[in-house]
MARTORTOR-276396 format. One record per residue: x, y, z of N, C-alpha, C in turn. Coordinates in steps of 0.02 Angstrom, whole numbers, plus 50000, padded with zeros to 5 digits. Layout:
N
nu / nv / nw / cau / cav / caw / cu / cv / cw
X / Y / Z / X / Y / Z / X / Y / Z
...
This chain:
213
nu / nv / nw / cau / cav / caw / cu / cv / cw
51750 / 51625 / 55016 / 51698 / 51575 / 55010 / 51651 / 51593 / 54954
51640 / 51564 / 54924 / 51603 / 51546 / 54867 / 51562 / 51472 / 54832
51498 / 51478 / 54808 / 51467 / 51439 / 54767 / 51486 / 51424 / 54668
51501 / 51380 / 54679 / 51498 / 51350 / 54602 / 51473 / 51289 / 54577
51442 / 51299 / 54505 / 51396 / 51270 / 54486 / 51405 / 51244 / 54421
51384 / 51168 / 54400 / 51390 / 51153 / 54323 / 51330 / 51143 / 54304
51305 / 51133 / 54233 / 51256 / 51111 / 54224 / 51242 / 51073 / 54163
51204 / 51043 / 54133 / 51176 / 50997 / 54078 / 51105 / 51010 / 54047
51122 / 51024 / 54007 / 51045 / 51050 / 53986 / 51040 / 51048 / 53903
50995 / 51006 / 53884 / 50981 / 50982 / 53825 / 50903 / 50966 / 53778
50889 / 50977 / 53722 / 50842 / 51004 / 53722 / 50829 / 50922 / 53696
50761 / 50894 / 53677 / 50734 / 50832 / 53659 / 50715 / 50838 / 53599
50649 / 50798 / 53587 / 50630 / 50788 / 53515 / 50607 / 50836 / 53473
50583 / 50885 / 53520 / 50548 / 50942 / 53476 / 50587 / 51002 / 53459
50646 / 51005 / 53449 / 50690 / 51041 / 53442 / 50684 / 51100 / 53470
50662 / 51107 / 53541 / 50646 / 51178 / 53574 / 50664 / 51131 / 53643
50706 / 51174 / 53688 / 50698 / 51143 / 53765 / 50646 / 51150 / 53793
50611 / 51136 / 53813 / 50548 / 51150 / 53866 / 50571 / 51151 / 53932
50625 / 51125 / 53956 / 50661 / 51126 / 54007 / 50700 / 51214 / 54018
50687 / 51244 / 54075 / 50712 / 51307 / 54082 / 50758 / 51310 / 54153
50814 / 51319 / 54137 / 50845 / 51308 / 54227 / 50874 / 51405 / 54217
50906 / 51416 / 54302 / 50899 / 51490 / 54317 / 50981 / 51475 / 54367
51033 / 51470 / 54355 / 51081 / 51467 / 54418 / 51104 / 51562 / 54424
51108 / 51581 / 54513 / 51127 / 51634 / 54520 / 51163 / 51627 / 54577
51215 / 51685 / 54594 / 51259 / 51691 / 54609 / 51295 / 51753 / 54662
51284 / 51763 / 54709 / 51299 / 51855 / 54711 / 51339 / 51837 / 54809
51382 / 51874 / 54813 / 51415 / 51869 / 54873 / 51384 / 51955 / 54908
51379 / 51937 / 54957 / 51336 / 51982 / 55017 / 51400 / 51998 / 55100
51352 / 52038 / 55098 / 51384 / 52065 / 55170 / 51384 / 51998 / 55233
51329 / 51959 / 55203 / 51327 / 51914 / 55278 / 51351 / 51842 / 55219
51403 / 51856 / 55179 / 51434 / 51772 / 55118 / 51401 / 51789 / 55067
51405 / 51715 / 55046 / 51376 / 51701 / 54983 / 51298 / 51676 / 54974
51287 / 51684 / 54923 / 51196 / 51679 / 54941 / 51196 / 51617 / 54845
51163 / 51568 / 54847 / 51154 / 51552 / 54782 / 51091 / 51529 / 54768
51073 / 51530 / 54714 / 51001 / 51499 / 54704 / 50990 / 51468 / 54615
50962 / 51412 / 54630 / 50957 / 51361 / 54549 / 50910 / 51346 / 54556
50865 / 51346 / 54492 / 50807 / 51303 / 54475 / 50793 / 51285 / 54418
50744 / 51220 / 54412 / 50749 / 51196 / 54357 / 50666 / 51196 / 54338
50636 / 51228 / 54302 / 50578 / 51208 / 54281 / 50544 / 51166 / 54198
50522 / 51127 / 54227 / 50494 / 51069 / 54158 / 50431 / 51109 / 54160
50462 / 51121 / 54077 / 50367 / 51156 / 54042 / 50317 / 51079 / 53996
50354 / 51013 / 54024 / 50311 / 50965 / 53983 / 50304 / 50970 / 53911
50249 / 50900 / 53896 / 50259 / 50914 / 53841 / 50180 / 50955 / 53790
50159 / 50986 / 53829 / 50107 / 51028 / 53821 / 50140 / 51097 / 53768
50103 / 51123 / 53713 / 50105 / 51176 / 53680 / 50120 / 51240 / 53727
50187 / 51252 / 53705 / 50219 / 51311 / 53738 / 50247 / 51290 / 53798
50256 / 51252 / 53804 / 50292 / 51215 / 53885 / 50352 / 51243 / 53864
50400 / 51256 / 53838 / 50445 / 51311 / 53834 / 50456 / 51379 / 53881
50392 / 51407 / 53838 / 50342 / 51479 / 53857 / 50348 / 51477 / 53937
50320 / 51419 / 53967 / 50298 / 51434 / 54010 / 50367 / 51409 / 54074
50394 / 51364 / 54063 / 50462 / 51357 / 54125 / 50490 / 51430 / 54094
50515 / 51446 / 54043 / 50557 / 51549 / 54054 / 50519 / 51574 / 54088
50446 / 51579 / 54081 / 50422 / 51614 / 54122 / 50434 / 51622 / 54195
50414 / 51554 / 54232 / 50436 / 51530 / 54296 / 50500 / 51550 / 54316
50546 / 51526 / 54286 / 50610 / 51545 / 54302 / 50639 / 51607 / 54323
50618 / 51658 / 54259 / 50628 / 51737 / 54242 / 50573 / 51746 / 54322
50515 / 51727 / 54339 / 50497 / 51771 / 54395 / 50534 / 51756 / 54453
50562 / 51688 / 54460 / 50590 / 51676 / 54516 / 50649 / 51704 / 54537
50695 / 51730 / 54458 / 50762 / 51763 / 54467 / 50738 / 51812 / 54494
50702 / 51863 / 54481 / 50670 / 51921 / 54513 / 50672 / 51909 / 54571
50629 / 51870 / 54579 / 50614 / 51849 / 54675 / 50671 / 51854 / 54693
50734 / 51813 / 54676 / 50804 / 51789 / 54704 / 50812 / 51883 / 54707
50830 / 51902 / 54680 / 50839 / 51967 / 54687 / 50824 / 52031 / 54724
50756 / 52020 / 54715 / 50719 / 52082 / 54730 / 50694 / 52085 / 54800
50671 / 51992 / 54818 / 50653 / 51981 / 54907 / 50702 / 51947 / 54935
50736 / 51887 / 54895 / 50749 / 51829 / 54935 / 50833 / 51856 / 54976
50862 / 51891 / 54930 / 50926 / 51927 / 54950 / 50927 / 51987 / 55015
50867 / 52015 / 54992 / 50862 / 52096 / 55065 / 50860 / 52047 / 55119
50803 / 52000 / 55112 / 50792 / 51954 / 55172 / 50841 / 51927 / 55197
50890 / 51891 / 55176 / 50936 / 51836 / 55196 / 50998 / 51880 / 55233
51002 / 51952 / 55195 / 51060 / 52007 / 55208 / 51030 / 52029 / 55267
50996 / 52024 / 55310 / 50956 / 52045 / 55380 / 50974 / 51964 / 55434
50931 / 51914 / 55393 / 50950 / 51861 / 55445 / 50933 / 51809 / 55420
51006 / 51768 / 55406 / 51012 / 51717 / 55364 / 50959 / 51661 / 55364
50953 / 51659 / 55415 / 50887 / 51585 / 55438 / 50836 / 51635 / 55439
50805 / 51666 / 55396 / 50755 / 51694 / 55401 / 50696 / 51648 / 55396
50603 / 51641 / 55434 / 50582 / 51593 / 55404 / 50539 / 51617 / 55364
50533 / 51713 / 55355 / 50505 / 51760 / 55295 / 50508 / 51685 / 55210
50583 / 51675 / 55217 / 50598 / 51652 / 55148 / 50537 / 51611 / 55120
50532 / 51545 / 55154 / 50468 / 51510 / 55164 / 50385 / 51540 / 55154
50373 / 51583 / 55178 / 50331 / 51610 / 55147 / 50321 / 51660 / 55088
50385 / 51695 / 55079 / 50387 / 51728 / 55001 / 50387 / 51677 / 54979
50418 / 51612 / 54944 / 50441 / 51576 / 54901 / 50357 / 51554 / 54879
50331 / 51546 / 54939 / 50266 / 51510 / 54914 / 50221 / 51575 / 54897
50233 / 51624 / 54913 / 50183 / 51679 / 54879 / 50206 / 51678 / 54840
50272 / 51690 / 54807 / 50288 / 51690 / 54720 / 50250 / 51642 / 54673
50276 / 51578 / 54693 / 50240 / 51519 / 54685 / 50174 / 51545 / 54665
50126 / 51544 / 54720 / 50048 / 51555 / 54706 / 50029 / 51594 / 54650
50085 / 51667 / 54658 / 50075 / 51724 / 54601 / 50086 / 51713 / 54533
50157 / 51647 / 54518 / 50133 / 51618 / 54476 / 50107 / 51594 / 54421
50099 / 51537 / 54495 / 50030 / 51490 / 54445 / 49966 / 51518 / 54428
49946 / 51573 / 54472 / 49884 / 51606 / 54457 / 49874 / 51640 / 54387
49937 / 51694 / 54383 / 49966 / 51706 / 54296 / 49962 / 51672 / 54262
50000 / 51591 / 54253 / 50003 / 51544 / 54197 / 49903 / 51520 / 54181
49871 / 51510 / 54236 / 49811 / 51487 / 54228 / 49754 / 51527 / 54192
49793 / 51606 / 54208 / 49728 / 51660 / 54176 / 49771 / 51655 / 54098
49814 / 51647 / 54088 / 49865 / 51652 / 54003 / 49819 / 51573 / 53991
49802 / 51530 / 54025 / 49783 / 51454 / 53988 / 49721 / 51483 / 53960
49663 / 51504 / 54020 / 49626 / 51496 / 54000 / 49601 / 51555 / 53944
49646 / 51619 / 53939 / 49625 / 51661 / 53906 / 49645 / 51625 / 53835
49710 / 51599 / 53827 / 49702 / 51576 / 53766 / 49689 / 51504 / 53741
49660 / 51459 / 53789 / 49631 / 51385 / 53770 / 49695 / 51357 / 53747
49750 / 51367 / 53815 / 49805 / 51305 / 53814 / 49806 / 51275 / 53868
49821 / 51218 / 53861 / 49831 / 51170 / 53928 / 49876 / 51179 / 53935
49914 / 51200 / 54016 / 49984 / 51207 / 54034 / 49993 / 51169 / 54102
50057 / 51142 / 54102 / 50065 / 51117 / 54151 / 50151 / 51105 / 54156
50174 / 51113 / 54220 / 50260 / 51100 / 54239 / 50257 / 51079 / 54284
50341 / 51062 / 54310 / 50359 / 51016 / 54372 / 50419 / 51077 / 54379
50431 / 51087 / 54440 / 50484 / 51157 / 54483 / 50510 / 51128 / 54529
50568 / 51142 / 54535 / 50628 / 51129 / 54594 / 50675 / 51191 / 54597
50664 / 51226 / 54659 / 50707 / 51279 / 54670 / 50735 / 51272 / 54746
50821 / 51275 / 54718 / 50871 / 51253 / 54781 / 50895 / 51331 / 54810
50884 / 51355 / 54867 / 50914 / 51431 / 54887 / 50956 / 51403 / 54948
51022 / 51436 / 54933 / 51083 / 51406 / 54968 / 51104 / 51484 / 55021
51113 / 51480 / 55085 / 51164 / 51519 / 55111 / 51215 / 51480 / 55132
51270 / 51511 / 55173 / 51311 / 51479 / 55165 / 51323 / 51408 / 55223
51270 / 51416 / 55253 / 51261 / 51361 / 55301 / 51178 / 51317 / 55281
51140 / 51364 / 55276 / 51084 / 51321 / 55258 / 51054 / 51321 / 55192
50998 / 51274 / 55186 / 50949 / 51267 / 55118 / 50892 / 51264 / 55122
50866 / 51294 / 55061 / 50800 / 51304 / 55073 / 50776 / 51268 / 55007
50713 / 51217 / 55001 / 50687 / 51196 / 54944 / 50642 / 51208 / 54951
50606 / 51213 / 54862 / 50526 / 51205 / 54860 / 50528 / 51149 / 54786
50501 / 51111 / 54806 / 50476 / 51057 / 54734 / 50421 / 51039 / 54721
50389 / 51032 / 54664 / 50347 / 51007 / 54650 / 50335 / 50979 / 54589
50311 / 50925 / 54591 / 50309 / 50876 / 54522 / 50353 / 50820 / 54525
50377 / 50799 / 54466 / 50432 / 50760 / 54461 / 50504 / 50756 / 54438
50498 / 50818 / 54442 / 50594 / 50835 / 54467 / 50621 / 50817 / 54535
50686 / 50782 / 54523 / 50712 / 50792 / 54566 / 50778 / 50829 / 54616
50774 / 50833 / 54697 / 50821 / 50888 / 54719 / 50853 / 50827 / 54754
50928 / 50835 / 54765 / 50976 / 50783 / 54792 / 51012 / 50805 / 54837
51036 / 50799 / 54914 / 51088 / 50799 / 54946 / 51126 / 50759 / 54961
51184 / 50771 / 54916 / 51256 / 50712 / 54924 / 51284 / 50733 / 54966
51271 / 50691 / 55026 / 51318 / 50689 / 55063 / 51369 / 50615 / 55069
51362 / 50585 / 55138 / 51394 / 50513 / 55143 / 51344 / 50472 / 55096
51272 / 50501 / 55104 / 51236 / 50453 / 55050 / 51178 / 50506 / 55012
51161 / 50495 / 54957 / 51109 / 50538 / 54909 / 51066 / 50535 / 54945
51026 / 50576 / 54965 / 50965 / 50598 / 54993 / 50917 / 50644 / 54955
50855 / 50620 / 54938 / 50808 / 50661 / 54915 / 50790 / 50704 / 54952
50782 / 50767 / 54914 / 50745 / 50828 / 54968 / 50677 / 50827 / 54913
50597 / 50824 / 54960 / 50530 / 50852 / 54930 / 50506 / 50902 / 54962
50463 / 50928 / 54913 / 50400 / 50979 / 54937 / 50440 / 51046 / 54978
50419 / 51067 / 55039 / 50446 / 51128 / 55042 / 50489 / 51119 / 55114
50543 / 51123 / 55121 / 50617 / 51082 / 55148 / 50656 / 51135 / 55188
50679 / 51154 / 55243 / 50743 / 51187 / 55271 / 50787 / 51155 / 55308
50859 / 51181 / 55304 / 50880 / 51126 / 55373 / 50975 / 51152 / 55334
51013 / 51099 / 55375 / 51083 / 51146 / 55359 / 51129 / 51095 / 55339
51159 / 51101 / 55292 / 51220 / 51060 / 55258 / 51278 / 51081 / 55280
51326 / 51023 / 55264 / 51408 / 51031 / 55269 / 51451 / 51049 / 55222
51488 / 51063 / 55249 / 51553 / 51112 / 55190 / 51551 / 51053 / 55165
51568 / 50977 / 55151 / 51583 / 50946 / 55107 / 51529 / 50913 / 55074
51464 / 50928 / 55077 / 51396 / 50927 / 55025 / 51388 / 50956 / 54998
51341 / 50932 / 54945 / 51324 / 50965 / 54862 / 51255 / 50939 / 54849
51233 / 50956 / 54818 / 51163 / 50986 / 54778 / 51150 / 50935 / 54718
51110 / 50906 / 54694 / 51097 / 50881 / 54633 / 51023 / 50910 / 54611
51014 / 50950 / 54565 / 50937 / 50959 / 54558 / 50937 / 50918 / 54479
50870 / 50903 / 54456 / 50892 / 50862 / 54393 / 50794 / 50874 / 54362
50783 / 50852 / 54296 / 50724 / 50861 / 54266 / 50711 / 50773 / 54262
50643 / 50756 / 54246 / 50646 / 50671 / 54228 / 50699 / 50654 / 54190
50698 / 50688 / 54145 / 50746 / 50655 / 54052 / 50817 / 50631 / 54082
50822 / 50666 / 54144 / 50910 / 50659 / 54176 / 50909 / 50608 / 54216
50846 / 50588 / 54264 / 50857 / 50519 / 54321 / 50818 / 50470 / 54294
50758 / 50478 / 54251 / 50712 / 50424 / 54262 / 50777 / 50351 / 54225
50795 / 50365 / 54198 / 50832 / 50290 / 54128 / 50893 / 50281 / 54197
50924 / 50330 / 54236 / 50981 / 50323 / 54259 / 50964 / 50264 / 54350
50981 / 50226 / 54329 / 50973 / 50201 / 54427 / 51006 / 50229 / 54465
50970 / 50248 / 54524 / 50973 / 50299 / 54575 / 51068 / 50282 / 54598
51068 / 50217 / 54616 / 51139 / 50197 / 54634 / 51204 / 50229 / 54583
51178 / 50215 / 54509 / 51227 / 50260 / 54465 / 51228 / 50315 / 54482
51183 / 50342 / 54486 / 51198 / 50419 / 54509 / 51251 / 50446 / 54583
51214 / 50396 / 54628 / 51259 / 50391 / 54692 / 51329 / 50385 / 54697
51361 / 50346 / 54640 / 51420 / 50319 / 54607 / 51461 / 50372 / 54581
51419 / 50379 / 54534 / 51441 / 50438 / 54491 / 51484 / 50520 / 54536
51404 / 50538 / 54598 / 51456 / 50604 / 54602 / 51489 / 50596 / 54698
51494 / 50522 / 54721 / 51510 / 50518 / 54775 / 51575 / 50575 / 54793
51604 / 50577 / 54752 / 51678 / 50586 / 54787 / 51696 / 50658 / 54766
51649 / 50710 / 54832 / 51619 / 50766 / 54812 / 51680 / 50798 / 54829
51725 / 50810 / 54893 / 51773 / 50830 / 54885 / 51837 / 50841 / 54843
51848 / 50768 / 54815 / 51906 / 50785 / 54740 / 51864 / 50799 / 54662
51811 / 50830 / 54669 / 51763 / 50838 / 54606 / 51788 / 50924 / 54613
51783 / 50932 / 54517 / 51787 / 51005 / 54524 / 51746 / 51007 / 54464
51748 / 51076 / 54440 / 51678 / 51090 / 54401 / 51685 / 51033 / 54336
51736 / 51046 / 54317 / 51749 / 51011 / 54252 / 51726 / 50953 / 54248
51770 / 50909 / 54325 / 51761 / 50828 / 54324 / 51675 / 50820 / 54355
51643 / 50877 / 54374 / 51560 / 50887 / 54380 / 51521 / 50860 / 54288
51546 / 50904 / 54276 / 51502 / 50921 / 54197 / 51527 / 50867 / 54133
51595 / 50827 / 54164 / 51619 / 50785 / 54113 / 51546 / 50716 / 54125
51538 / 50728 / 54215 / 51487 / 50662 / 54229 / 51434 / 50681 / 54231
51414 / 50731 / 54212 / 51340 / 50762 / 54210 / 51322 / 50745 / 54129
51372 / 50760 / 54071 / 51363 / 50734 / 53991 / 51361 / 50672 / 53999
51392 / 50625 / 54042 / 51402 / 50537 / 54025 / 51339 / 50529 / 54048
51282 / 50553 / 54090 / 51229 / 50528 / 54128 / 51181 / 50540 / 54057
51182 / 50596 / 54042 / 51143 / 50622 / 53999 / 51156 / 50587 / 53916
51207 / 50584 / 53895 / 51241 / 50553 / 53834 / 51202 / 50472 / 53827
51218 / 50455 / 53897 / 51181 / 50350 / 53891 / 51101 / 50364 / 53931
51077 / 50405 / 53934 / 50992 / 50411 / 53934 / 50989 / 50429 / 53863
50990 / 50460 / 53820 / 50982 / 50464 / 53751 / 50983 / 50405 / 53717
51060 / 50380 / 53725 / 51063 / 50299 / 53706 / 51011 / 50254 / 53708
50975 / 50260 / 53780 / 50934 / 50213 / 53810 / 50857 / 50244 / 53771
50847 / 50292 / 53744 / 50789 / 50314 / 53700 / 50767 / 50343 / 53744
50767 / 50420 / 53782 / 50738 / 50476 / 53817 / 50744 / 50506 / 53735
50692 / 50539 / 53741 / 50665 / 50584 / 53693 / 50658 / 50659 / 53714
50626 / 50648 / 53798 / 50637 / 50733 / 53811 / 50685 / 50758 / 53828
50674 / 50818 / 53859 / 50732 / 50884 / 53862 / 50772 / 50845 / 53924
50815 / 50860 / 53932 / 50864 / 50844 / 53987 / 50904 / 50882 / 54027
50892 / 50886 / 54095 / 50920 / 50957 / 54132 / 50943 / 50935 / 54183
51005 / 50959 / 54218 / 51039 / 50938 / 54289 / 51078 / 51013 / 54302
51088 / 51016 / 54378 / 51117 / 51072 / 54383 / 51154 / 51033 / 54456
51219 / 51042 / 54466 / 51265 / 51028 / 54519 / 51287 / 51090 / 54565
51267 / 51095 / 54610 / 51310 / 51154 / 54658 / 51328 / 51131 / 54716
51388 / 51182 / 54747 / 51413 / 51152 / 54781 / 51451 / 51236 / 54816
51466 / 51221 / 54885 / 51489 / 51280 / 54905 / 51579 / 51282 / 54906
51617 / 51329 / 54894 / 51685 / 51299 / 54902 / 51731 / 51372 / 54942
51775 / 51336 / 54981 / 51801 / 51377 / 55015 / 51836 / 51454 / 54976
C-alpha cells in the first residue's frame, strides 16, 4: 500500500511562481503516511519568499512531529493541535519579517495529511481542498474524518478553479478508479492549459493524491 501523487504547477505573469506546493511521501511501521500542500504567496512583493517559506516549515513539521505522532496512534487528535501551533509559529515569523522590513504579506494555505484510512485538513484563504468521491466535496478550515480506498484528494490554488466550473472539474477526474498518474496529470495540464486561454494571469497549482493498493 502506497500513496501517489501528480501535480501542475505553473508560474503566471511575473515570471516567478508565487505559488509553492510541498508533496511527501514516507511508508511507516503503522503504512503509509502522505502529506501535500499548496501555499499562494499572492500577488504582494515576495509572495514567492513567503509560500517556500510556509511550505519548507511545514515539511519539517511533516517530519519532525506529524510522523512520531501518527507512528504511536494513527487517529491521533495531538495532530490537530500541532498543525495549528505550526500554523501560529508561522504567521507570527512572516509578520515580524513584514513589519521589520515594510512589506505587506499575505497567502492562502491548504495542507492535506493522509494516513492510510484517515485525513486531516487545515485551509485557509482561497484555495481549494476536494474529496472525490461518488461526488466532489469541498473540505474547509480545519477538517478530520476517514476516506475510502476508492477516493482521492484534489487540492488546487485560485489560477486552477476560479475560470474552471466546478462541474468540469467533477467531470474531469470522476472515474478515480481507472485514472493513473499519467491519465491524472494529462487532465490536470488540459484544466490548466484552457484557464490560460480564458486569460488567468496568475500562478497555477493543483496537486492530485490518491492512495493505491
Amino acid at each position: 500500500m502506497h500513496f501517489w501523487a501528480a501535480h501542475y504547477w505553473e508560474a503566471g505573469e511575473f515570471g516567478v511562481n508565487r505559488d509553492s506546493i510541498s508533496i511527501q511521501s514516507v511508508t511507516t511501521k503503522k503504512g503509509p503516511l502522505c502529506m501535500a500542500c499548496i501555499c499562494d504567496g499572492g500577488y504582494m512583493q515576495k509572495g514567492e519568499i513567503v509560500s517556500g517559506y510556509v511550505v519548507e516549515e511545514l515539511t519539517k513539521w511533516f517530519y519532525k512531529e506529524a510522523i512520531p505522532m501518527l507512528q504511536i496512534n494513527l487517529f491521533s487528535r495531538r495532530v490537530g493541535k500541532s498543525i495549528k501551533r505550526i500554523i501560529y509559529t508561522i504567521e507570527r515569523k512572516l509578520k515580524e519579517f513584514s513589519a521589520e522590513n515594510q512589506v505587506p504579506m499575505n497567502y492562502t494555505l491548504s495542507v492535506l495529511l493522509l494516513t492510510c484510512k484517515q485525513y486531516y485538513v487545515f485551509h485557509t484563504g482561497d484555495n481549494r481542498v476536494y474529496k472525490l468521491g461518488n461526488q466532489m466535496r469541498e473540505l474547509t478550515g480545519y477538517r478530520r474524518g476517514f476516506y475510502k480506498k476508492n477516493e482521492a484528494f484534489l487540492i488546487c490554488s485560485d489560477g486552477f478553479y476560479v475560470r474552471t466550473p466546478r462541474e468540469v472539474l467533477e467531470e474531469l477526474f470522476k472515474n478515480r478508479a481507472g485514472l493513473q498518474k499519467t491519465g491524472v496529470e494529462k487532465r490536470l495540464y488540459e484544466v490548466g492549459g484552457r484557464n490560460r486561454q480564458r486569460g488567468e494571469k496568475g500562478a497555477i497549482s493543483a496537486v492530485y493524491v490518491r492512495r493505491e493498493r
